[in-house]
N, C-alpha and C positions, 0 to 999 in steps of 0.2 A: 164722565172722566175723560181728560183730554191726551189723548197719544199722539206718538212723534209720528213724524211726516217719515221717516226710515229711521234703520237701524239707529242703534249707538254711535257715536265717532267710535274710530279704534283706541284710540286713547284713551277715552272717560269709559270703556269695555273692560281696559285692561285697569286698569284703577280701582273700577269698583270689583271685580272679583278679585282682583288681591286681596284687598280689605276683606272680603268675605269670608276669604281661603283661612287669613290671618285669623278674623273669630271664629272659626270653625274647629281650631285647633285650640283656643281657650275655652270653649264650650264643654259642661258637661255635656256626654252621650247622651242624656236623654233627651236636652234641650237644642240636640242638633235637628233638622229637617229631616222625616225620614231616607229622603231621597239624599241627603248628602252623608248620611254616617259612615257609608262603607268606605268615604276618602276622610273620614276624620283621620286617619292613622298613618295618611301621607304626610310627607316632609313638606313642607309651608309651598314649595316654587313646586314638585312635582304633583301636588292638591291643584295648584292654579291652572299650572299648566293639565293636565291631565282631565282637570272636573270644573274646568271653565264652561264649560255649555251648558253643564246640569244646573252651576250656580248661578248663569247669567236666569235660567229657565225660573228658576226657586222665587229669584230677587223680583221679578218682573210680575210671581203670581202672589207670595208671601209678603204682604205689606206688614206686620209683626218683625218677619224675619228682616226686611230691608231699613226697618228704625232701630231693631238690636242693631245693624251693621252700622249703623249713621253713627251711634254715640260714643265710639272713639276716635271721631270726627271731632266731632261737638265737643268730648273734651281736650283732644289737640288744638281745635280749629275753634276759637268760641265765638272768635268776632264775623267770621268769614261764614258761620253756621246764621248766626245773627242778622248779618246783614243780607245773605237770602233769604232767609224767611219776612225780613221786614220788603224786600224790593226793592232794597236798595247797593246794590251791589258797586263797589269800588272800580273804578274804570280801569285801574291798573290792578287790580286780580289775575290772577293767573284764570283763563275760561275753562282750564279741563277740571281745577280741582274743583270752580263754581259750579258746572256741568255734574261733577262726581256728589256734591251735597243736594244741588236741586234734583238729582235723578232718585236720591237714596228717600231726602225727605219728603219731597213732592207739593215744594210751597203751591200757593196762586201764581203763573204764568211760569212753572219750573218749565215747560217744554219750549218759552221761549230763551232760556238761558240754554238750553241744552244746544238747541239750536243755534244761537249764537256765538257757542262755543266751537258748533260744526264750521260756521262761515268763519271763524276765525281762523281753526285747521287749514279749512283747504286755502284761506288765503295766505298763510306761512308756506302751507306746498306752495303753491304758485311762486311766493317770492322765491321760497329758495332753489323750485325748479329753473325761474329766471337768473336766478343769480348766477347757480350751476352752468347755466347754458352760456350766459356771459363768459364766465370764466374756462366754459371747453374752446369759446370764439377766440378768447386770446393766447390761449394753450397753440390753437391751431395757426392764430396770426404770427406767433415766434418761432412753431416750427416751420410754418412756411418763410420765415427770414433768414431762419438756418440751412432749409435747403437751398434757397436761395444760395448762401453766402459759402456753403458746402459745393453748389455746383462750380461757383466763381471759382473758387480752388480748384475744386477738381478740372477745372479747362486750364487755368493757369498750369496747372502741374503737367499735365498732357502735354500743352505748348512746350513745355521745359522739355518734356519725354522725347518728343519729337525731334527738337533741337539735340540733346545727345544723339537720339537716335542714327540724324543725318551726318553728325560729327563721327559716329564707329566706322557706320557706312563707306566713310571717303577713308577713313585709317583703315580697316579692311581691305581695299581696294588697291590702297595704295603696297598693304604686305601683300596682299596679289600679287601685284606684279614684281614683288620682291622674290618672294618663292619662285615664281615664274623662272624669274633671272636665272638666279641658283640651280634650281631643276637643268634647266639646259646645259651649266656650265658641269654640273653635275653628269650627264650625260656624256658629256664630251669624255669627261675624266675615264669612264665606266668602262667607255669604247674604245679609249687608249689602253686601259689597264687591260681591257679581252685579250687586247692583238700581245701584249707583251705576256698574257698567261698561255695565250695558243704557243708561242715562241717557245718558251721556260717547259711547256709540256712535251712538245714537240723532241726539246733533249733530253728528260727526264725519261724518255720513252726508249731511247736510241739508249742511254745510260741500263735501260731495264735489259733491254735485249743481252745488253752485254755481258751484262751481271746473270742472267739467267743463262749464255752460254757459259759461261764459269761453273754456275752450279750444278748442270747436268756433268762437267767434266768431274769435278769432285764426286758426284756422286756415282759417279762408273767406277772411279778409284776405290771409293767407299766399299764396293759392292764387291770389286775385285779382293781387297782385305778383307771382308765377312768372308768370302769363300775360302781363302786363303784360311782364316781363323779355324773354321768351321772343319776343313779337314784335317787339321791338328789336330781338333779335338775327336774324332770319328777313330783317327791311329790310335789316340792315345785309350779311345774307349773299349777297341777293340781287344788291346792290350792288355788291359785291366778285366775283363770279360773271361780273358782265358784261364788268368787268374784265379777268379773266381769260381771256372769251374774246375778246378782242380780239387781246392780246396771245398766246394760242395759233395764231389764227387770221393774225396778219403770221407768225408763225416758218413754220409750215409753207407758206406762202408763199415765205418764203425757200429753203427747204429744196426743192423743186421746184423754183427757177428756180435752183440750183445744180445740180441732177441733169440739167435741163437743157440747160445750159453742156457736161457733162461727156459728155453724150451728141453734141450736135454737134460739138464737139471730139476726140470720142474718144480722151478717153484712156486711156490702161488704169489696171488698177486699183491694180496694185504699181509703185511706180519702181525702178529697179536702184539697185544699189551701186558706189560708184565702185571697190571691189577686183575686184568682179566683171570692169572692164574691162585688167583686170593682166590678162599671157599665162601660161601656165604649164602643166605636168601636173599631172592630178588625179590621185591614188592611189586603185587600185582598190579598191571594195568589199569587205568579207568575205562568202564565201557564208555564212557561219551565224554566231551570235553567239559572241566572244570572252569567255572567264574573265577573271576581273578579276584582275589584275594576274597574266596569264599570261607576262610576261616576263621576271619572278623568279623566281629558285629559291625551292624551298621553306627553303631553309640561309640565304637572304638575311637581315641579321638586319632590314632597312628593310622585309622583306614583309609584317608585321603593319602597322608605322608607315602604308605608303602602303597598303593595303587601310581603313586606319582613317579615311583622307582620303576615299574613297568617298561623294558621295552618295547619301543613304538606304541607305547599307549595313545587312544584317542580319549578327550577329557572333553565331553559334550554339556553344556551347561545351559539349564531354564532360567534367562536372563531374569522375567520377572519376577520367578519366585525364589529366587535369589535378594533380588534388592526390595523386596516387598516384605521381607522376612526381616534383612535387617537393617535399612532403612526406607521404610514404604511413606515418609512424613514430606519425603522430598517428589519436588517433581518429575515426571517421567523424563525428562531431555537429562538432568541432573543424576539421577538412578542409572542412567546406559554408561554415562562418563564415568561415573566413577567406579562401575561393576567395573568396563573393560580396560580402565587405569591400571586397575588391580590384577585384572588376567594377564596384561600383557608382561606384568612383571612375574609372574607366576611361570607365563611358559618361555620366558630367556632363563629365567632359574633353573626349569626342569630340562625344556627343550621337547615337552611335549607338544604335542597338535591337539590344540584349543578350537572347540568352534562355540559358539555363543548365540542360543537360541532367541529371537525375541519374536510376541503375538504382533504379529501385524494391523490386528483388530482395536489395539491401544491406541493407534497413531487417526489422526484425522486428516491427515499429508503426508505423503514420501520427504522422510528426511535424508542428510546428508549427515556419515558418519564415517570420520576419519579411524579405520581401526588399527589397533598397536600392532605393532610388527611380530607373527607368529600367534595373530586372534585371527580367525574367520569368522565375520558378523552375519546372521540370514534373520530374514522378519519370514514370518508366514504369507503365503499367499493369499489372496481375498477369496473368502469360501473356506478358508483350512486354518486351523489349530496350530499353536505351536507345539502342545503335543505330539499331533499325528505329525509335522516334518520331523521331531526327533526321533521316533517311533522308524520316520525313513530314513536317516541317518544313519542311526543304530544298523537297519537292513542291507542298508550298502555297504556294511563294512565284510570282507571275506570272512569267514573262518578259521579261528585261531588269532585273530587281532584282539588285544586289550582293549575293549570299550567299559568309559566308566562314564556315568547318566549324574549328573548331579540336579537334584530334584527333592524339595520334602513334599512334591501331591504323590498320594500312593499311587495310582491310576497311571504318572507316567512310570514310580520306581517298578510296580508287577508288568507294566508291558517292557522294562527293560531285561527283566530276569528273564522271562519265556524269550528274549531275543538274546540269549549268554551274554548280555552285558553286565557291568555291576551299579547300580545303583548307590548312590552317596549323599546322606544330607544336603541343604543347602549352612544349614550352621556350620557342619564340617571344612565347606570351603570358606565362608565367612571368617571362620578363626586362622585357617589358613593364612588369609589375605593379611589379616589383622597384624601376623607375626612378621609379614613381608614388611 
């Protein structure tokens, strides 16, 4: 059996595994090579490309499998299959596809068409590498005409440059010594104008002296009038002074011979009241101090209303669980605006002192929050409850001050009882607002 002298051309390489890849993919499985089934299942170009080695491998050792590849060849190509096999190959054939039949079929003297096919390759490289090479020699002959004809300008233009350049030069030169002129005559002007401002100062000076002996005289004048003024006024104070004690001197006069009326008389010091002398029972004392408006339920809907009649009541309110009660569907920035919209009209109504709890723990950023006139806003600190600040709230208030806690969690309403405040729905102020 006769083998080539080297490889395949790359061309008659890439040819006949196509072809191969192609029937590889019409092939039933079982009639594939075992070595090629596992790429039966690629896509026709990534079969080629991918399982070119294995198929070149197959083709080169399966002479069965390289005559199934030949016969859709044979029935494309019938005359071209024909006439290699007979030796008699057409001088204007194409060499790689007669290279791709003699390689698959394997007539008498197929390894001299293969090879013939190779000397024809590399003699198309050669031409076209020559031709290439021609054609970068005259690439190179036009741009060296153009830098040529590039420089030619560019010196022409320079010359030109040059020529303006000596023409600014001498106009330059020339406003040189124009300024020049000027400067000097300029000069002269500068040094006439000194001598006539030293002159013009010289009496403006003699002018000042003058003017400021004038004004020391008026102002001795001046000073003699203030004094003159001044002990007018000291008579006339005098005068008025003695005045005065005269008449301080009968009041307290009077005022003794009343104190002493009141002591020989004895009277006392308060007079009673005529209800005073009505009979009646008194109603005992509380031992400790009453919650404001502890005779109402908390369900009363009048227990906000008359808690709000309080004087100086403080009206401390659980921002969140106020606007989470009745409307918790809005966003937290939305819930603060429209709780403290609402309070602010609430304490111009009453004219009570509002303050407006919120968790600080809701917020993800220190906001900014413009509040209504007669609201005081507080968030909780970081680490603390809103809770526990109202809890301090509540504690800072004296003894005997109205505080009312509005809140529906029971935790803060029991810690406002045990602190004498009054605890108050958050519904109750909700309806409140409602009616505002």
């Amino acid at each position: 059996m006769r083998r080539l002298a080297g490889p395949l051309p790359e061309a008659v390489r890439l040819s006949v595994v196509e072809a191969a890849a192609e029937l590889i993919g019409a092939l039933p499985p079982d009639e594939v090579p075992v070595p090629l089934r596992r790429f039966a299942r690629f896509e026709r170009r990534k079969r080629a490309k991918l399982a070119g080695q294995h198929i070149a491998a197959v083709l080169e050792k399966d002479a069965e499998f390289r005559g199934r590849v030949a016969e859709p060849l044979r029935e494309a190509q019938p005359d071209l299959v024909e006439a290699v096999e007979s030796g008699n190959v057409p001088p204007a054939a194409d060499p790689v596809r007669v290279a791709v039949v003699a390689y698959l079929l394997r007539p008498d003297g197929w390894t001299e068409l293969v090879e013939a096919a190779r000397a024809e390759l590399e003699r198309s490289a050669t031409a076209s590498e020559e031709e290439a090479a021609e054609r970068r020699v005259a690439a190179l002959k036009e741009e060296l005409a153009a830098a040529r004809a590039a420089r030619a300008s560019e010196v022409d233009k320079l010359r030109a440059e040059l020529r303006d350049t000596k023409a600014e030069v001498a106009e330059l030169r020339r406003k040189l010594h124009d300024a020049r002129t000027r400067y000097r005559a300029a000069q002269e002007r500068a040094e006439t104008l000194a001598a006539d401002t030293d002159r013009e100062l010289a009496a403006a000076r003699e002018s000042s002296a003058a003017a400021d002996k004038e004004l020391r005289r008026l102002r001795s004048r001046a000073a003699q009038a203030e004094a003159a003024a001044e002990a007018a006024k000291r008579a006339a104070r005098e005068g008025r002074n003695v005045d005065d004690m005269r008449l301080r001197l009968l009041l307290d006069a009077l005022v003794d011979a009343a104190q002493g009326v009141r002591r020989e008389l004895a009277l006392p010091s308060t007079i009673a009241r005529p209800a005073d002398a009505v009979g009646a029972l008194e109603p005992d004392r509380l031992a400790h101090r009453a919650l404001p408006g502890r005779a109402l339920s908390d369900s009363d809907p009048q227990l906000l209303d008359r808690l709000l009649t309080l004087p100086q009541v403080h009206l401390v309110v659980d921002g969140y669980n106020v606007t989470k009660t009745g409307y918790g569907e809005l966003p937290l920035s939305d819930q603060r605006t429209r709780l403290l919209s609402g309070l602010g009209g609430l304490a111009a109504q009453t004219r009570a002192e509002v303050t407006c709890v919120f968790d600080g723990a809701e917020l993800d950023a220190p906001v900014a929050i413009s509040a209504p006139r007669g609201v005081r806003v507080l968030f909780s600190r970081p680490g603390q409850t809103a809770d526990e600040l109202i809890g301090e709230l509540v504690r800072a208030e004296p003894d005997g001050r109205a505080v009312v806690v509005v809140s529906s969690d029971r935790e803060v309403a029991d810690a406002a009882r045990r602190a004498n405040a009054r605890p108050c729905p958050s519904t109750l102020l909700l309806r409140r607002l409602g009616r505002s």
